[in-house]
PDB file of N, CA, C, O and CB in Angstrom:
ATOM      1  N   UNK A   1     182.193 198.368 145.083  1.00  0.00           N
ATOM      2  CA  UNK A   1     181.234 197.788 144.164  1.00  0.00           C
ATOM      3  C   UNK A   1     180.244 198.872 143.757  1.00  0.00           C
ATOM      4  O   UNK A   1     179.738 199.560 144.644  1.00  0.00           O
ATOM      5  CB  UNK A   1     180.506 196.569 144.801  1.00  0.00           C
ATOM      6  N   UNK A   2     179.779 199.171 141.845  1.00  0.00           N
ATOM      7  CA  UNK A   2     179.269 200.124 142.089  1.00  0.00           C
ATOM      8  C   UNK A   2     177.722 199.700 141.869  1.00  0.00           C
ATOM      9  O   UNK A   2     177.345 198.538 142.014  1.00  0.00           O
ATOM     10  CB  UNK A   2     179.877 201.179 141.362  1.00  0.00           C
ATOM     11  N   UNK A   3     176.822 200.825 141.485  1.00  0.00           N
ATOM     12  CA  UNK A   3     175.326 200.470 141.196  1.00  0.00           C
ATOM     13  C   UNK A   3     174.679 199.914 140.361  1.00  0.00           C
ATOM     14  O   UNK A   3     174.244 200.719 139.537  1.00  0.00           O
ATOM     15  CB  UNK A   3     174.747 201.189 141.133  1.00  0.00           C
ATOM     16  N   UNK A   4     174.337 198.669 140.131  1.00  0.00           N
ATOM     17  CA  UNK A   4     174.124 198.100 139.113  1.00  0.00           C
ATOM     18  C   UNK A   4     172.560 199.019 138.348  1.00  0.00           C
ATOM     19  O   UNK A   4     171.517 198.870 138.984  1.00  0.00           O
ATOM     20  CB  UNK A   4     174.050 196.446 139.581  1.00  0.00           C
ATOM     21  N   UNK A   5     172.520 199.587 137.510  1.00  0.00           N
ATOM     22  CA  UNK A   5     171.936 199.801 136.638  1.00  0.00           C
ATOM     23  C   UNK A   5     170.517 199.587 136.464  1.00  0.00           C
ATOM     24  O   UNK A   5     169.502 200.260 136.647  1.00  0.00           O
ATOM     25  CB  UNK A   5     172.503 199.376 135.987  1.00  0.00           C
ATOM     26  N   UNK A   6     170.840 198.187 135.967  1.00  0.00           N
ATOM     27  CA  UNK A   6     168.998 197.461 135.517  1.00  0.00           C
ATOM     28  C   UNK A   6     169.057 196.051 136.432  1.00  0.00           C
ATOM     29  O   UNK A   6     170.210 195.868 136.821  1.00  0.00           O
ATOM     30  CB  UNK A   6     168.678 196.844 133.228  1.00  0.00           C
ATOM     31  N   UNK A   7     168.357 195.265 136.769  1.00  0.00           N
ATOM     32  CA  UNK A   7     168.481 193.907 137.083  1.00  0.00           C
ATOM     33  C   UNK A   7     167.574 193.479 136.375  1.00  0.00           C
ATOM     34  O   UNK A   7     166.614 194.241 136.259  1.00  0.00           O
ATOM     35  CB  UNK A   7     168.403 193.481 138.393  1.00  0.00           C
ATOM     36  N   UNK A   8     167.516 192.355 135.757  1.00  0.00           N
ATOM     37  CA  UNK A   8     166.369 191.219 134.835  1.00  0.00           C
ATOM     38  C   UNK A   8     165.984 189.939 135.937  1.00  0.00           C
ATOM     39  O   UNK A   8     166.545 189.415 136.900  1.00  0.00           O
ATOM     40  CB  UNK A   8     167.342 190.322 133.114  1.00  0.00           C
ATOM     41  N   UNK A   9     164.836 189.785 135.285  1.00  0.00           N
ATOM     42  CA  UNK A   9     164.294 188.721 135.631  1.00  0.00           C
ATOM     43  C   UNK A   9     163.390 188.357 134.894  1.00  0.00           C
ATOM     44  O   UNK A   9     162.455 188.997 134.414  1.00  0.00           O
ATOM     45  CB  UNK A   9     163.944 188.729 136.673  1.00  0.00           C
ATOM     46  N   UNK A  10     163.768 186.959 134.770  1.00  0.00           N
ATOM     47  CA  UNK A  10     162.935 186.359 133.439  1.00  0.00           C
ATOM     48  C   UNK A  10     161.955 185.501 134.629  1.00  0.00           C
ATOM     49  O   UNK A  10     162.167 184.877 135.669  1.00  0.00           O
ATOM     50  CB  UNK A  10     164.073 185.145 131.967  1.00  0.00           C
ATOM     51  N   UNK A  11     160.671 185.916 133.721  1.00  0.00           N
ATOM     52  CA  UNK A  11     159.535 185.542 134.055  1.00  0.00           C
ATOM     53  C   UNK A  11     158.303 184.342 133.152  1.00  0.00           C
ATOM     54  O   UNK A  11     157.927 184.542 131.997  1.00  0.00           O
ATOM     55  CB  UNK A  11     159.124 186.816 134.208  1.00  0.00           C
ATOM     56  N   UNK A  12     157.981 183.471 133.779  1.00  0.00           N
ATOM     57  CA  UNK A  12     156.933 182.156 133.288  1.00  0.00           C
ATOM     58  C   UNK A  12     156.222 181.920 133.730  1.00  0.00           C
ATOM     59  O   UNK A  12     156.304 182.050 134.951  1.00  0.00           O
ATOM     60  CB  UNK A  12     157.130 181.063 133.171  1.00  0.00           C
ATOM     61  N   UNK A  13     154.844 181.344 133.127  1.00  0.00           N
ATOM     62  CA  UNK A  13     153.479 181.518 133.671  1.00  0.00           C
ATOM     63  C   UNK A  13     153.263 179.989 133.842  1.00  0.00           C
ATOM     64  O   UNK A  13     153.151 179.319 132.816  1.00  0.00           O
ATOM     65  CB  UNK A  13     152.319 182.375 132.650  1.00  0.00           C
ATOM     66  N   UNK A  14     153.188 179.315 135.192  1.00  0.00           N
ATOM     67  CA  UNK A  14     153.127 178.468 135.644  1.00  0.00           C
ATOM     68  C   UNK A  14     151.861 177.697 134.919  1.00  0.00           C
ATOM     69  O   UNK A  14     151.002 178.506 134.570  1.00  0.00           O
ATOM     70  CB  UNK A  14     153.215 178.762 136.891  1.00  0.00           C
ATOM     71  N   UNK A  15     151.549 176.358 134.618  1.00  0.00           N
ATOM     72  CA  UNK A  15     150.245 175.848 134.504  1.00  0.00           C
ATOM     73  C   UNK A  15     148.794 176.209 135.283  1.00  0.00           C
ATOM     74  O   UNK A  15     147.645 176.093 134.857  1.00  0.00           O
ATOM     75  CB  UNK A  15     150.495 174.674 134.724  1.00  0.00           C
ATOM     76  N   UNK A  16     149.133 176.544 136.189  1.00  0.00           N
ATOM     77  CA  UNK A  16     148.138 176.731 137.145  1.00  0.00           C
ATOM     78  C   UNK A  16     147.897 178.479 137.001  1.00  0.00           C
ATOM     79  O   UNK A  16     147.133 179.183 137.659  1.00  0.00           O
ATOM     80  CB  UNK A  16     148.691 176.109 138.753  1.00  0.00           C
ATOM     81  N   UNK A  17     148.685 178.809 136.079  1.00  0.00           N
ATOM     82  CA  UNK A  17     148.218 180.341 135.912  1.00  0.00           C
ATOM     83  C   UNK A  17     148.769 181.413 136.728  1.00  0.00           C
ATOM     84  O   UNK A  17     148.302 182.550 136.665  1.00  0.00           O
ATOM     85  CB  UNK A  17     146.823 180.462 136.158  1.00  0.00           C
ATOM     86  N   UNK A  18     149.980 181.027 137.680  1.00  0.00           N
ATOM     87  CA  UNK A  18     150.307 181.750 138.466  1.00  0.00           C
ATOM     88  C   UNK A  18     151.592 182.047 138.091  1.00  0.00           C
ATOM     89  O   UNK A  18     151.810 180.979 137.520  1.00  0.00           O
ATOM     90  CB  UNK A  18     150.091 181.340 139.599  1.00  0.00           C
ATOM     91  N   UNK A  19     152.655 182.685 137.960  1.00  0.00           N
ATOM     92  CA  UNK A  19     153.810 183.552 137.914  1.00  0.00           C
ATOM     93  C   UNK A  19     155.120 183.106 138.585  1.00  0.00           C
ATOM     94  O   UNK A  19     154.991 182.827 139.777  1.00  0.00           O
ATOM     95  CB  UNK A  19     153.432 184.772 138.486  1.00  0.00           C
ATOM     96  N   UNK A  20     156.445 182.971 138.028  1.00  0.00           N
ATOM     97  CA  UNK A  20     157.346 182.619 138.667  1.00  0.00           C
ATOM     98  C   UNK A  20     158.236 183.510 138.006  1.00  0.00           C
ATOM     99  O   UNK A  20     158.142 183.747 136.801  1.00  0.00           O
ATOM    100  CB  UNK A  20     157.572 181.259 138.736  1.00  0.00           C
ATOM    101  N   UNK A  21     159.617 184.316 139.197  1.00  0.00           N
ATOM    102  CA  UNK A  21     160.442 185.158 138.573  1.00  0.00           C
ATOM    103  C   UNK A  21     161.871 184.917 139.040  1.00  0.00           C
ATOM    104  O   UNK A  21     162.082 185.219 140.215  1.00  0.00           O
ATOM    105  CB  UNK A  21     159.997 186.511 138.783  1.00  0.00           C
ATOM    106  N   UNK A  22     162.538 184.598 138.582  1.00  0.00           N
ATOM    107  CA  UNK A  22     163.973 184.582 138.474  1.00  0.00           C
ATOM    108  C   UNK A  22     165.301 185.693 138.425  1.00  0.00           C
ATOM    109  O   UNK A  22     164.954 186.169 137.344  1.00  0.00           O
ATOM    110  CB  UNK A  22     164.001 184.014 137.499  1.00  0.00           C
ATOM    111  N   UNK A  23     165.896 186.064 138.585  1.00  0.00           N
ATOM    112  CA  UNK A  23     166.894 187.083 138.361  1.00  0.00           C
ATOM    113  C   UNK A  23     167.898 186.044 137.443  1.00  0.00           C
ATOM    114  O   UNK A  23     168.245 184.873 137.600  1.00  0.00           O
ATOM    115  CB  UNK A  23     167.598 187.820 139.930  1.00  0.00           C
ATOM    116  N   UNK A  24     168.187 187.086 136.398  1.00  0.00           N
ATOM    117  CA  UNK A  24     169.790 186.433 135.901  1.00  0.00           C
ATOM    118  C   UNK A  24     170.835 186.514 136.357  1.00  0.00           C
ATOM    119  O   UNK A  24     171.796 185.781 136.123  1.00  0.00           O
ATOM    120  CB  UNK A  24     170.286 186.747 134.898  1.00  0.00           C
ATOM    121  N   UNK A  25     170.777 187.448 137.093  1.00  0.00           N
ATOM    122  CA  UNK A  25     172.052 187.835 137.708  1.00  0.00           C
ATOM    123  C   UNK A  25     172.211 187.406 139.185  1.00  0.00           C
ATOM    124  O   UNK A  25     173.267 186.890 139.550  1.00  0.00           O
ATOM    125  CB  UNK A  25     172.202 189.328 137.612  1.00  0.00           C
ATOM    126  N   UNK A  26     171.158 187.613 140.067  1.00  0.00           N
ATOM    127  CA  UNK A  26     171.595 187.304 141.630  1.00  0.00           C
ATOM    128  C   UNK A  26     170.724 186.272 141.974  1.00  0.00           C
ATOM    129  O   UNK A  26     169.854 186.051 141.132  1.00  0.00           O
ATOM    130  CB  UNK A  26     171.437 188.567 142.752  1.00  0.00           C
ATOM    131  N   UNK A  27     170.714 185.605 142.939  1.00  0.00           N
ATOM    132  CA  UNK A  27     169.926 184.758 143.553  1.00  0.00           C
ATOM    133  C   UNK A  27     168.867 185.582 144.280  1.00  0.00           C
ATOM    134  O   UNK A  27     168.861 186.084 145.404  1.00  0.00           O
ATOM    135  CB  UNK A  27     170.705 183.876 144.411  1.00  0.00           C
ATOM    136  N   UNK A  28     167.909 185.566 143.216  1.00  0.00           N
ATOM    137  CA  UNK A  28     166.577 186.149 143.683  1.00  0.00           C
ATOM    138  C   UNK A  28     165.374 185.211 143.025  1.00  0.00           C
ATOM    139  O   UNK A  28     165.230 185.082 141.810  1.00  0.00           O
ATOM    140  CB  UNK A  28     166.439 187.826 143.167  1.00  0.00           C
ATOM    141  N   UNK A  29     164.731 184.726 143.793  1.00  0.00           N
ATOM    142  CA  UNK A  29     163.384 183.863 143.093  1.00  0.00           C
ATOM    143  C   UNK A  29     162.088 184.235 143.705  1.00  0.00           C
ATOM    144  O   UNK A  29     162.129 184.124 144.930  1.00  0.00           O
ATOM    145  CB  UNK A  29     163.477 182.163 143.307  1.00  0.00           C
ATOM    146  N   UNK A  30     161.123 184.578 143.310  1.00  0.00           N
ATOM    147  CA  UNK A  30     159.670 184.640 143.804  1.00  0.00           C
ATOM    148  C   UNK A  30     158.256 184.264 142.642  1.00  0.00           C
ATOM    149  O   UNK A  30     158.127 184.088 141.430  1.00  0.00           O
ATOM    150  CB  UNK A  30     159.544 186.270 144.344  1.00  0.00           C
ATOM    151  N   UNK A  31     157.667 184.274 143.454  1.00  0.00           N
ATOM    152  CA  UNK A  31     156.323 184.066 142.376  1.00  0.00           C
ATOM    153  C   UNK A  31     154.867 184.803 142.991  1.00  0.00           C
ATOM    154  O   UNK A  31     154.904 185.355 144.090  1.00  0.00           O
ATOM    155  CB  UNK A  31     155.958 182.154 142.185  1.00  0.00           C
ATOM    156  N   UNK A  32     153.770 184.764 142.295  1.00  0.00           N
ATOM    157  CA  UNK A  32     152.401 185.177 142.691  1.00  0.00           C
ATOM    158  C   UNK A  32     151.583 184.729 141.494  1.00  0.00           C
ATOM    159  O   UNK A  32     151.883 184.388 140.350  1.00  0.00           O
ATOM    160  CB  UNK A  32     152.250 186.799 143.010  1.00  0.00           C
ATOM    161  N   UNK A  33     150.044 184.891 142.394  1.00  0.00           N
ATOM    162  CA  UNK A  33     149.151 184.376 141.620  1.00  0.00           C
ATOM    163  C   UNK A  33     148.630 185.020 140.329  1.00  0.00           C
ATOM    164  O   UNK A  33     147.976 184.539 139.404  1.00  0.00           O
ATOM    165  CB  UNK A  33     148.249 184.171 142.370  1.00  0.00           C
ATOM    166  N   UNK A  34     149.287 186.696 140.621  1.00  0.00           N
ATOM    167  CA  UNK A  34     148.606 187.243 139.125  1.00  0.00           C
ATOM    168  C   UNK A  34     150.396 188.257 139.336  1.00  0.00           C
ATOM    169  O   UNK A  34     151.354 188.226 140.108  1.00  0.00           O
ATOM    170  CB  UNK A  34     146.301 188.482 139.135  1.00  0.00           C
ATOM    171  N   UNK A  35     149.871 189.212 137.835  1.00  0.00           N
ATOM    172  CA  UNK A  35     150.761 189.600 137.135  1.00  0.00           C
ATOM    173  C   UNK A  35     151.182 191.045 138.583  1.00  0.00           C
ATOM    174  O   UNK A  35     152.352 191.367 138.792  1.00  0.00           O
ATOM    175  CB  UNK A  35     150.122 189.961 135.300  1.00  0.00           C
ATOM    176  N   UNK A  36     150.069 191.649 139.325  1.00  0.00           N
ATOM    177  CA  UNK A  36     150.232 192.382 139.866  1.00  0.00           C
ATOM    178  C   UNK A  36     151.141 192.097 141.269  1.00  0.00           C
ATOM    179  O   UNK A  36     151.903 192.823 141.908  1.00  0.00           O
ATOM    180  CB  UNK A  36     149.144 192.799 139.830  1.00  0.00           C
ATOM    181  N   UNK A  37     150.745 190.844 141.424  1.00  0.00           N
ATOM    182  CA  UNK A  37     150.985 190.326 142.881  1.00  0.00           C
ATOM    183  C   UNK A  37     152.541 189.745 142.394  1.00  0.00           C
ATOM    184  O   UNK A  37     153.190 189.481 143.406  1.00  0.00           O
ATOM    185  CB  UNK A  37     149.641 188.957 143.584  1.00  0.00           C
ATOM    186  N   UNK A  38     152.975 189.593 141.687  1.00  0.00           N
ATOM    187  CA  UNK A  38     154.253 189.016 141.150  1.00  0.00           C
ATOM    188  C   UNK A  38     155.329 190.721 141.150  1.00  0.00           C
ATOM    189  O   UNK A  38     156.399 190.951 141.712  1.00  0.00           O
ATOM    190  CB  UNK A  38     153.863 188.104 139.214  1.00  0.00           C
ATOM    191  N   UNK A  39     154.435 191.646 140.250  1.00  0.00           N
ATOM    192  CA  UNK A  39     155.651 192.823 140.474  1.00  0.00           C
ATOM    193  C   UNK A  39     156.091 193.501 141.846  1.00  0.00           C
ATOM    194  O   UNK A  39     157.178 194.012 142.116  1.00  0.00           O
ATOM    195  CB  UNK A  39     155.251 194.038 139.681  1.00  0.00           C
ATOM    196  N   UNK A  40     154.753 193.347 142.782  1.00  0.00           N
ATOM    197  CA  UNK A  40     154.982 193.501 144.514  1.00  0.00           C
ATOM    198  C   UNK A  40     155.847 192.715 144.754  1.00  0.00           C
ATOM    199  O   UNK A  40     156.765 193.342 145.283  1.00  0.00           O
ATOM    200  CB  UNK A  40     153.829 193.173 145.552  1.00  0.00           C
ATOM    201  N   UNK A  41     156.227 191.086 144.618  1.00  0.00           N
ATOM    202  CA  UNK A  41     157.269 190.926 144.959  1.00  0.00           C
ATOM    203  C   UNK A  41     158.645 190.901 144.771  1.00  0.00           C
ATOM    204  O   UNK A  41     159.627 190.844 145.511  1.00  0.00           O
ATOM    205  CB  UNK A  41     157.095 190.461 145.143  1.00  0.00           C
ATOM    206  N   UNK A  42     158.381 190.977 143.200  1.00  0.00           N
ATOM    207  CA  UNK A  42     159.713 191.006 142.721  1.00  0.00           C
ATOM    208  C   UNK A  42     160.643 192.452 143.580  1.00  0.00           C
ATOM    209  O   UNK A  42     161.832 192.365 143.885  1.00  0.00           O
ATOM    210  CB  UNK A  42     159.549 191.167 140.879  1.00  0.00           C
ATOM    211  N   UNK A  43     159.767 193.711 143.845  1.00  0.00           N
ATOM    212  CA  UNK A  43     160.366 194.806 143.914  1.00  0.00           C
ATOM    213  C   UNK A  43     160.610 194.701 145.499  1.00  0.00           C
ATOM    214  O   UNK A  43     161.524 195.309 146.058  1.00  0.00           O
ATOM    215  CB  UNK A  43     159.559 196.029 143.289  1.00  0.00           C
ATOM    216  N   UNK A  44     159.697 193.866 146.165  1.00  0.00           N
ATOM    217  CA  UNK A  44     160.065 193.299 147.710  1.00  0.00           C
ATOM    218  C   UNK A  44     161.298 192.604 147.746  1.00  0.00           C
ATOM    219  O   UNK A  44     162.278 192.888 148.435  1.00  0.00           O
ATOM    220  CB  UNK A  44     158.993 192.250 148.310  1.00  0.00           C
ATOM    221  N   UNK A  45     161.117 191.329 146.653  1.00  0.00           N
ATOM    222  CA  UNK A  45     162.768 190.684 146.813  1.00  0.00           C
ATOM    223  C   UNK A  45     164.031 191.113 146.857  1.00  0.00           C
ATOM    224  O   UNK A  45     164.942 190.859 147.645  1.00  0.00           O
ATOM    225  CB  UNK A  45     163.079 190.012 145.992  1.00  0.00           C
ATOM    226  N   UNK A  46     163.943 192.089 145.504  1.00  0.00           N
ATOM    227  CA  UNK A  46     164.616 192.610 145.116  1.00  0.00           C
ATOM    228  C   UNK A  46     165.320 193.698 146.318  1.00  0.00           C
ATOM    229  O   UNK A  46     166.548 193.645 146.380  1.00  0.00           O
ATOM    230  CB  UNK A  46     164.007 192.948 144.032  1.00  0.00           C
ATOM    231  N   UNK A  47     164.723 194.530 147.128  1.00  0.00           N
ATOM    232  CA  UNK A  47     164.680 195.613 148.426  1.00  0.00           C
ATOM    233  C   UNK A  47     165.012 194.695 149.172  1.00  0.00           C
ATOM    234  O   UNK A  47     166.068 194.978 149.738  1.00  0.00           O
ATOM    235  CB  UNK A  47     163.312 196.456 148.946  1.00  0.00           C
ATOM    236  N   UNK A  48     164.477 193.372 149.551  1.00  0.00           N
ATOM    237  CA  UNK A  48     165.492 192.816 150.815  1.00  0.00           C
ATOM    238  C   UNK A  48     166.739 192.121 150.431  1.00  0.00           C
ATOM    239  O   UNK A  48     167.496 191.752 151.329  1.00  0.00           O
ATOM    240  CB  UNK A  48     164.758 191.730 151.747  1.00  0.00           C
ATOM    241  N   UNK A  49     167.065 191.878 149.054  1.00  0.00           N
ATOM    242  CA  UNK A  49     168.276 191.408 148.485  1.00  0.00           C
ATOM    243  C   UNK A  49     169.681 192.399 148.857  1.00  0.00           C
ATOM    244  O   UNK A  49     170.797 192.172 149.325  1.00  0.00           O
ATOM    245  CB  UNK A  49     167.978 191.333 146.875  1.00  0.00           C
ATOM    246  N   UNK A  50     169.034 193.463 148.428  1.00  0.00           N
ATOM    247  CA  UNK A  50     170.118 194.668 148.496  1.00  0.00           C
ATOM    248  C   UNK A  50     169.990 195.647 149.707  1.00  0.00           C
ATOM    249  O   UNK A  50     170.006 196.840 149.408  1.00  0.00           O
ATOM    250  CB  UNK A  50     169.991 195.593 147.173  1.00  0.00           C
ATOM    251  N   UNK A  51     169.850 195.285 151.204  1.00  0.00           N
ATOM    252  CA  UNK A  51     168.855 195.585 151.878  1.00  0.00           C
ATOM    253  C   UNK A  51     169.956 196.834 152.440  1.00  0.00           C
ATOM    254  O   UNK A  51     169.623 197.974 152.765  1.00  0.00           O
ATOM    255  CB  UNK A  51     168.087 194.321 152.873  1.00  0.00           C
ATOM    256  N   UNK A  52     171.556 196.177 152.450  1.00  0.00           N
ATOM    257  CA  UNK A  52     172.262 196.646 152.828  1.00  0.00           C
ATOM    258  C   UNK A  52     173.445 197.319 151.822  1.00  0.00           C
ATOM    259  O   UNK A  52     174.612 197.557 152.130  1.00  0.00           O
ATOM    260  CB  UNK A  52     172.447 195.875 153.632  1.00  0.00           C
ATOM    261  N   UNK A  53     172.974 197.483 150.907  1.00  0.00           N
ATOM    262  CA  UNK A  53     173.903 198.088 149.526  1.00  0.00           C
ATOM    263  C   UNK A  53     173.067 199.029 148.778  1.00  0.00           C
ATOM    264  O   UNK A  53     171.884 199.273 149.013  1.00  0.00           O
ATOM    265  CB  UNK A  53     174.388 196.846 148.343  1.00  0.00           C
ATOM    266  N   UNK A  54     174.021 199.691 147.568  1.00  0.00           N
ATOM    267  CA  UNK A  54     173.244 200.533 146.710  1.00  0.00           C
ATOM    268  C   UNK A  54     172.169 199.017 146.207  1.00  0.00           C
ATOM    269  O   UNK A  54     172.513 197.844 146.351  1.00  0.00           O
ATOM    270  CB  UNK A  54     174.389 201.522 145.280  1.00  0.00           C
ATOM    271  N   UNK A  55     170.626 199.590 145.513  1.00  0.00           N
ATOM    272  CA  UNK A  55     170.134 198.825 144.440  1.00  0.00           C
ATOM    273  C   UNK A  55     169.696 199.460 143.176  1.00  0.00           C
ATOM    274  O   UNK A  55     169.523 200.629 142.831  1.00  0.00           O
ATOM    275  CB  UNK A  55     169.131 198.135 144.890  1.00  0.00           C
ATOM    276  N   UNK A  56     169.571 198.290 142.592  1.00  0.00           N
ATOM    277  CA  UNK A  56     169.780 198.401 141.026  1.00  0.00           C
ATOM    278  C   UNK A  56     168.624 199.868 140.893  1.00  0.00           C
ATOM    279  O   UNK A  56     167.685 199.961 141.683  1.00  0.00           O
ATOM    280  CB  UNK A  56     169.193 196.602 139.956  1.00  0.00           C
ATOM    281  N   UNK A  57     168.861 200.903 139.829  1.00  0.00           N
ATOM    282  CA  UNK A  57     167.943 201.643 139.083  1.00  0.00           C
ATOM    283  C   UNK A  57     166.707 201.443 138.992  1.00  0.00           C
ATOM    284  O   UNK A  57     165.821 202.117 139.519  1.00  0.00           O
ATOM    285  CB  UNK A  57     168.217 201.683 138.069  1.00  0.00           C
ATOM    286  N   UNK A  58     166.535 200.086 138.016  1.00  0.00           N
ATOM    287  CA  UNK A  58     165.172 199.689 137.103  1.00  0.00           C
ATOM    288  C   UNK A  58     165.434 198.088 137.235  1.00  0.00           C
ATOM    289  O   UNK A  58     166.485 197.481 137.030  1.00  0.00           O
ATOM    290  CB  UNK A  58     165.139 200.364 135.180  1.00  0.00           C
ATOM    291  N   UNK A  59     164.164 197.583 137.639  1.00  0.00           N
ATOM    292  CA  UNK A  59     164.309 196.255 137.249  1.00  0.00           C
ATOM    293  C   UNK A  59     163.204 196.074 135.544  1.00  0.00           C
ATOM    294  O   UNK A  59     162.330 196.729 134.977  1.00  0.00           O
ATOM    295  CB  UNK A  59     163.710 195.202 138.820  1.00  0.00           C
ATOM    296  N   UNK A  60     163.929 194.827 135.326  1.00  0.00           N
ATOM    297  CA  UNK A  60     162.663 194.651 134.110  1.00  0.00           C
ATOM    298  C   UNK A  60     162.735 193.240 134.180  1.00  0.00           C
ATOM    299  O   UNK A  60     163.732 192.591 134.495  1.00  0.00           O
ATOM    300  CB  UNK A  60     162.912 195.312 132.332  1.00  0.00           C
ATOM    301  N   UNK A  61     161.232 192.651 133.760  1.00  0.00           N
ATOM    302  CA  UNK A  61     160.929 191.296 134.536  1.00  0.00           C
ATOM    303  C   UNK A  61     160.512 191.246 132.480  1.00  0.00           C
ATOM    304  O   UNK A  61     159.842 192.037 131.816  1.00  0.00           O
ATOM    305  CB  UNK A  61     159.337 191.105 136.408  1.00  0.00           C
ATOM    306  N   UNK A  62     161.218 190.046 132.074  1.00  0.00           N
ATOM    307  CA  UNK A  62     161.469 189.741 130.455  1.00  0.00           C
ATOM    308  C   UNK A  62     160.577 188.581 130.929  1.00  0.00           C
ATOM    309  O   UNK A  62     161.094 187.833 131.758  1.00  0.00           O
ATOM    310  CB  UNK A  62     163.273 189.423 129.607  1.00  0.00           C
ATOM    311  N   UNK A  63     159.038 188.251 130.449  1.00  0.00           N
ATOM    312  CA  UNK A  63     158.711 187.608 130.116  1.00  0.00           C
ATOM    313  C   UNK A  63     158.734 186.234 129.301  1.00  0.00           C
ATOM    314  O   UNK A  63     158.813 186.445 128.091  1.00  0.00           O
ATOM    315  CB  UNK A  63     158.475 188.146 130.096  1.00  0.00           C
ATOM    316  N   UNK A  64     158.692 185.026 129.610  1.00  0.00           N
ATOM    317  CA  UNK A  64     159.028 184.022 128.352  1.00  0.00           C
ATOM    318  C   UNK A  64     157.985 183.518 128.614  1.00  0.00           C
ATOM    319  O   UNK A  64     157.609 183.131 129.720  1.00  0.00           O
ATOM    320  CB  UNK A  64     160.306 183.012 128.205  1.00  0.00           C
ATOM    321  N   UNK A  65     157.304 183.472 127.392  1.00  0.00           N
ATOM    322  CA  UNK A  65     156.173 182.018 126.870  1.00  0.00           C
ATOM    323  C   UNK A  65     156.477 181.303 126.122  1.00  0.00           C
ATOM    324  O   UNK A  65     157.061 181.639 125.092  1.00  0.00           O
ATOM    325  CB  UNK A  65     154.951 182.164 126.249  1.00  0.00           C
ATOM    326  N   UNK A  66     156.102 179.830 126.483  1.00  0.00           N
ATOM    327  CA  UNK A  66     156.856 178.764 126.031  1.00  0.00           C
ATOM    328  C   UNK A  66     155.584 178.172 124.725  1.00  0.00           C
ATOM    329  O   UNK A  66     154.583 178.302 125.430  1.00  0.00           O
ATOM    330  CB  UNK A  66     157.316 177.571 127.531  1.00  0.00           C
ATOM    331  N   UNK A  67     155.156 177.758 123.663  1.00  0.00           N
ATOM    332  CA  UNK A  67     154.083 177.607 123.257  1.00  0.00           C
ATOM    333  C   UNK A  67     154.879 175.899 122.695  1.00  0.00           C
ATOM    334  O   UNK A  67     156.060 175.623 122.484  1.00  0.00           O
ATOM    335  CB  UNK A  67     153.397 178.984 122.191  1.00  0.00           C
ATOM    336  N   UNK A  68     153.688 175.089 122.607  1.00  0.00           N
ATOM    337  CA  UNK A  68     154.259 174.179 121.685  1.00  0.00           C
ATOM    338  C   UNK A  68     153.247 173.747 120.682  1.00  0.00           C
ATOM    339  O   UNK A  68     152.025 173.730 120.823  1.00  0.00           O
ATOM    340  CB  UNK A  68     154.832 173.018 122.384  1.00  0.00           C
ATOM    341  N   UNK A  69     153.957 173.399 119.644  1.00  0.00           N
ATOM    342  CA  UNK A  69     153.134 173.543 118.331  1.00  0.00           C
ATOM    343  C   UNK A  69     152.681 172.196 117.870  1.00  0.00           C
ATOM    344  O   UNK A  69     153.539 171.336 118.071  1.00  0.00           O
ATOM    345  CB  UNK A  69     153.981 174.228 117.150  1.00  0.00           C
ATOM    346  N   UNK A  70     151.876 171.876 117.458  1.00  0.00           N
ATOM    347  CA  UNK A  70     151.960 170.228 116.659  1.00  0.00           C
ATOM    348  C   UNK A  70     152.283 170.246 115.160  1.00  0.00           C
ATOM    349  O   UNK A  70     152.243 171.327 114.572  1.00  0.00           O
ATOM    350  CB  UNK A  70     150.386 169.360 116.704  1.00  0.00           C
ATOM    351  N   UNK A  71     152.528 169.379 114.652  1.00  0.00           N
ATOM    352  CA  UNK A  71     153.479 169.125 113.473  1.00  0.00           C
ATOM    353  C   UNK A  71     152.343 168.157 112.868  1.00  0.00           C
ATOM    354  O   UNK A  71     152.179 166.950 113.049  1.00  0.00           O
ATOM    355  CB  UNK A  71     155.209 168.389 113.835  1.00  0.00           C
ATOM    356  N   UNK A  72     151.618 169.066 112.098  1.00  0.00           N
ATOM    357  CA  UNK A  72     150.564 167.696 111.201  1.00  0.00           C
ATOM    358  C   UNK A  72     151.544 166.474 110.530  1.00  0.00           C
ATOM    359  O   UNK A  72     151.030 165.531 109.928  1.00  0.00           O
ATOM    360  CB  UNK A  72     149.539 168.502 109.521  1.00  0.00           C
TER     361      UNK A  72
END
């Protein structure tokens, strides 16, 4: 198996203002209360995911904001 490259994780900003991150690819989930405390873990999850294999290059955490609009 070789080195995966990049890993993603799409990322959403909870109501309460706090951070939730996902991987698309592996079963990886974490969250934190701010934007800083969220990339500590993602790069923690991520290090004990692959604890025992090559890991990915670069992660990049793809943001989604969800907005909803009203319709006069």
């Amino acid at each position: 198996m070789g080195q995966e490259a990049e890993i993603i994780f799409e990322v959403t900003q909870e109501a309460d203002g706090g951070y939730v991150a996902e991987c698309l690819t592996e079963s990886i989930f974490t969250q934190a209360d701010d934007w800083e405390g969220l990339e500590r873990n993602v790069q923690e999850a991520v290090a004990a995911f692959y604890f025992d294999r090559p890991h990915p290059k670069t992660i990049r955490l793809h943001f989604v904001k969800d907005e909803i609009l009203k319709v006069a």
